[in-house]
C-alpha positions as a Markdown table, in Angstrom:
| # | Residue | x | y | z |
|---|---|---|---|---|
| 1 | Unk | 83.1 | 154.9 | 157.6 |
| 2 | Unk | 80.4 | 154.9 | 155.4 |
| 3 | Unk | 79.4 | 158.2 | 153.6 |
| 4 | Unk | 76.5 | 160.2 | 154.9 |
| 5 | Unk | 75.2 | 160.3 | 151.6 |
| 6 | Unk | 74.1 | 157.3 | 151.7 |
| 7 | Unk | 71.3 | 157.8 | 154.6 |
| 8 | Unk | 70.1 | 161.1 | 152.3 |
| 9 | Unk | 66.2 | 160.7 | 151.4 |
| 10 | Unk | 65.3 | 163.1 | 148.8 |
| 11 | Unk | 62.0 | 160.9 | 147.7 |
| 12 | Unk | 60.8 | 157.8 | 147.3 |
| 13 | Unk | 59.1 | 155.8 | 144.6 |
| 14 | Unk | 55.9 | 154.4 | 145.5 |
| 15 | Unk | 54.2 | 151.5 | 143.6 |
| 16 | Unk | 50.6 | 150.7 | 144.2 |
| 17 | Unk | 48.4 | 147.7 | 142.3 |
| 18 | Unk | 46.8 | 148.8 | 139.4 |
| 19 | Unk | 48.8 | 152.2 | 139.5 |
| 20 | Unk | 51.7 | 153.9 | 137.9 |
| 21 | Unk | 54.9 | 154.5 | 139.8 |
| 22 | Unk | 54.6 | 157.7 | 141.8 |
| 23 | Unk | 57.3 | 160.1 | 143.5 |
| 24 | Unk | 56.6 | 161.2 | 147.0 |
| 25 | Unk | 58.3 | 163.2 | 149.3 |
| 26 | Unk | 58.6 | 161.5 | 153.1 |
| 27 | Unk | 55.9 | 163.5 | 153.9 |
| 28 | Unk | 53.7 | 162.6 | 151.1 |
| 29 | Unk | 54.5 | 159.2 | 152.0 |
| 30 | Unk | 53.9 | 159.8 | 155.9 |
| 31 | Unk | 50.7 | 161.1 | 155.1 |
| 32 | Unk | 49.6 | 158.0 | 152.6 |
| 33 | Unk | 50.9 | 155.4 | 155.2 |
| 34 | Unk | 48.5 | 157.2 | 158.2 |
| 35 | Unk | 45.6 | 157.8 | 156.0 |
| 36 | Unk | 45.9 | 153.5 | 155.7 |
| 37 | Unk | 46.6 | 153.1 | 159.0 |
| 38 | Unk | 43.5 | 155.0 | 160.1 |
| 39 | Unk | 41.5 | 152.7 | 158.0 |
| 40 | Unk | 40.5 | 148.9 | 159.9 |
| 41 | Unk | 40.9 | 146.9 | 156.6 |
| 42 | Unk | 44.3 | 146.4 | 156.5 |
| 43 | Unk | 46.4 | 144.2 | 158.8 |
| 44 | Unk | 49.4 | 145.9 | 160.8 |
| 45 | Unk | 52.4 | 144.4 | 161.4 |
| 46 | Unk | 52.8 | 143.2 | 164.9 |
| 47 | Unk | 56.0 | 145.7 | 166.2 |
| 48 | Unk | 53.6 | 148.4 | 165.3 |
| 49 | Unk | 51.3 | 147.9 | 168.5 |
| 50 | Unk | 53.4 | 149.3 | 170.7 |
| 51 | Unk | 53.3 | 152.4 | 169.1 |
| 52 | Unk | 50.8 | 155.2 | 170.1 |
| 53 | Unk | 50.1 | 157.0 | 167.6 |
| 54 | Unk | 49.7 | 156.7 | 163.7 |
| 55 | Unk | 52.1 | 158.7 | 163.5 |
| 56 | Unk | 54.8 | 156.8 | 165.1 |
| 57 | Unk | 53.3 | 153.4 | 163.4 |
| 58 | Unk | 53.9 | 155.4 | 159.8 |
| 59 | Unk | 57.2 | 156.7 | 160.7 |
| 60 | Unk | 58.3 | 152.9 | 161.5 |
| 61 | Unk | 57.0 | 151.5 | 158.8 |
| 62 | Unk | 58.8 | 154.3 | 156.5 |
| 63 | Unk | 62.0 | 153.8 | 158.0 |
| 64 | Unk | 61.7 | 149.8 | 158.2 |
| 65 | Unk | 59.9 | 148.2 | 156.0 |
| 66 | Unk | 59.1 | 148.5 | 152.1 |
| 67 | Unk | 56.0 | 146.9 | 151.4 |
| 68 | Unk | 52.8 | 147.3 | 152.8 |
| 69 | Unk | 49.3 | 144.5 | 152.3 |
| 70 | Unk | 46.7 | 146.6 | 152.3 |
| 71 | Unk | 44.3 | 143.6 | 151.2 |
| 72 | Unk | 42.4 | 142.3 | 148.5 |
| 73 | Unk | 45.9 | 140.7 | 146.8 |
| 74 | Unk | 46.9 | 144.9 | 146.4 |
| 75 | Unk | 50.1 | 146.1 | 148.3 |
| 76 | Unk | 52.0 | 149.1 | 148.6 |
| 77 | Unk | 55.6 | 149.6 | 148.1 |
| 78 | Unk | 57.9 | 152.3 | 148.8 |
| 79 | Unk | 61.6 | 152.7 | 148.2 |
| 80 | Unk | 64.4 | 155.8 | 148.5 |
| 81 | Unk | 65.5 | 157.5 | 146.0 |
| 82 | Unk | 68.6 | 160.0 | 145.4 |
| 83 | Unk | 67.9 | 162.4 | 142.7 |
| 84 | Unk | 71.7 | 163.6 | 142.7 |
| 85 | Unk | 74.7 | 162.3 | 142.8 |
C-alpha cells in the first residue's frame, strides 16, 4: 500500500514565461488558475465544460493537469512540492 505521504501537497512550484519560479500554496494556485479562467483569451481544455463553476474547472485542472496555454506561445506550469521529508 502506498504511503499517504505521497498524496501530501504542501505547495507547488509554478513557472510562468518570462518569470521566475514561484511557490504557491493550493490556494494561491486556485485563485491564479480562476482569475485565468475568468478571462476569454485562453482556450480550456474540453473535460472542463462540464464543470459549473470556475471553481470546479480550477480545482480539476489543479488536481489533473500541469500545464496550462494561456496564449501568445506563454504557458503556465504547476507542480507539487513536499517541503519535508
Amino acid at each position: 500500500m502506498a504511503d499517504p505521504i505521497m498524496y501530501q501537497e504542501d505547495a507547488y512550484i509554478v513557472l510562468e514565461a518570462d518569470q521566475p519560479e514561484q511557490f504557491m500554496s493550493a490556494i494561491e494556485l486556485q485563485t491564479k488558475l480562476e482569475n485565468l479562467l475568468s478571462t476569454d483569451t485562453i482556450e480550456i481544455p474540453r473535460e472542463l465544460t462540464k464543470l459549473s463553476s470556475l471553481s470546479e474547472q480550477a480545482n480539476y485542472l489543479r488536481e489533473n493537469y500541469f500545464e496550462l496555454d494561456v496564449g501568445d506561445n506563454k504557458f503556465l506550469q504547476w507542480y507539487v512540492v513536499r517541503l519535508e521529508k
